[in-house]
N, C-alpha and C positions, 0 to 999 in steps of 0.2 A: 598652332593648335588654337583652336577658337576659344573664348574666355566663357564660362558655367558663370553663373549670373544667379542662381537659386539664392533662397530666404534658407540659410539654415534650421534644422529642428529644434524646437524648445519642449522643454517639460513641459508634460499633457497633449502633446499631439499625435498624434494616432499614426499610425503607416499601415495599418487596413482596417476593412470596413466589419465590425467588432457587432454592429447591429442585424446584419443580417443572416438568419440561421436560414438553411436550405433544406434541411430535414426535418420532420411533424417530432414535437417533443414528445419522446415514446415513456410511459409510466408504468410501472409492473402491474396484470392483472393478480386481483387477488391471489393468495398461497404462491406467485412467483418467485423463486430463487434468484442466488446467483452466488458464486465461487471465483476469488480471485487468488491463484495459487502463485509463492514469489520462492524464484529458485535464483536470487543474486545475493551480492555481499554488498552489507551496509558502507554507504558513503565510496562507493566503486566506479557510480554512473547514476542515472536519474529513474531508472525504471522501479526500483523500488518506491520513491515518492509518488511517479506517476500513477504504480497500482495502488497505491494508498488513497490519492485519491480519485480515483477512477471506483474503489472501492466504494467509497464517502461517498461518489455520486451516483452508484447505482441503489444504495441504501435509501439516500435521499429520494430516488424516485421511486419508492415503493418493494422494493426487491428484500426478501429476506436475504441477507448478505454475508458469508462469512469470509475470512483471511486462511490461506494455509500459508503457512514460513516453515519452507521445509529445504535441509541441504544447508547453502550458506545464507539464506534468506532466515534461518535463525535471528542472525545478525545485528535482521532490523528489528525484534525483539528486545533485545538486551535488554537491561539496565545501563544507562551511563553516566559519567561524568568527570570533571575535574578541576578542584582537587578533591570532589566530592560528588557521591553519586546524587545526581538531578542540577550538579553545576553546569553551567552553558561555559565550555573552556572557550569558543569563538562562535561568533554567528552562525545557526544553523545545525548547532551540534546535537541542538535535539530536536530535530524536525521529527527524524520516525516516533518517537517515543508520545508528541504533541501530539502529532495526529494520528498514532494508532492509538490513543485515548480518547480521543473527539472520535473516532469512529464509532468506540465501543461503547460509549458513553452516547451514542445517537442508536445502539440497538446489535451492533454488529459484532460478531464472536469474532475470534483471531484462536488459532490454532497453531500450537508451532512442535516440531516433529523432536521429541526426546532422546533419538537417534542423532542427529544432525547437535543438537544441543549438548551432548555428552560425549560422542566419541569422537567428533568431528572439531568443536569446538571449544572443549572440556570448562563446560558450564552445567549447571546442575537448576533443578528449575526453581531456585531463588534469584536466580537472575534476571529471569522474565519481568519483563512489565507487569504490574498486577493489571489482573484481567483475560491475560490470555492462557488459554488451558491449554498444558501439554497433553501429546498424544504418543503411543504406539507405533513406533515406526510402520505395524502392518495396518494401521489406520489411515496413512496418506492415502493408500490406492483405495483401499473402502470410501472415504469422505468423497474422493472423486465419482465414486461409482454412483453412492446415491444420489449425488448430484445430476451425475447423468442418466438415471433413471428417470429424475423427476424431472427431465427434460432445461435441466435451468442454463442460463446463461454462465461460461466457463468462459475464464482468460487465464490462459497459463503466457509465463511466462520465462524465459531462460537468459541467464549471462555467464561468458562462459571466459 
């Protein structure tokens, strides 16, 4: 077998090219929406993070923005910690709770379904993050609707 002869990687070297965008950077026209609805469980897989911040970046560009956490997407709601709540028990443990507040703190509502919060996952709504409002379980399909009435940008999302 022929001997590989390469420079190994060091810290700070790139393996693709990070400068080139191929798409027009698109920014919401005025009164633009956008809805990002999360139907997974905290800390299970990444797609809660990544609509978090997919969230963050559509708010960022202009898009009035809100969260639904409905189902086990509760989850990323919560309150947590340990041995205390807002303790970090290991790295990472409070990613949802850091940036669903840098969201909302940049303009963006978070909504989480009181249905999914109580029977499902028997939390009552002091355990939310402050900031996000509970809702009526027959409010998820409404919140969806006027959003697509108003024509706005929708990412639903499912783990199953």
């Amino acid at each position: 077998m022929p001997k590989v002869e390469l420079e190994a990687h060091k810290d700070g070297d790139y393996f693709v090219d990070y400068e080139e965008k191929v798409f027009e950077d698109v920014k919401a026209n005025p009164g633009e929406k956008a809805l990002v609805t999360f139907h997974t469980v905290a800390f299970e897989g990444s797609i809660g993070l990544v609509n978090i911040l997919s969230a963050t970046r559509l708010q960022r560009k202009g898009f009035d923005t809100s969260i639904l956490l409905y189902g086990p997407g509760v989850t990323l709601g919560l309150q947590r910690g340990f041995p205390k709540l807002g303790n970090e028990a290991f790295p990472g443990h409070q990613v949802y709770a850091q940036r669903l507040a840098k969201f909302m703190e940049e303009g963006g509502k978070v909504y989480a379904c009181r249905f999914a919060l109580q029977a499902l996952y028997g939390h009552g709504e002091p355990s939310l993050l402050p900031g996000i409002t509970p809702i009526s379980p027959l409010d998820v399909l409404d919140l969806n609707l006027i959003h697509r009435r108003n024509g706005s940008v929708i990412i639903d999302s499912w783990t199953m």
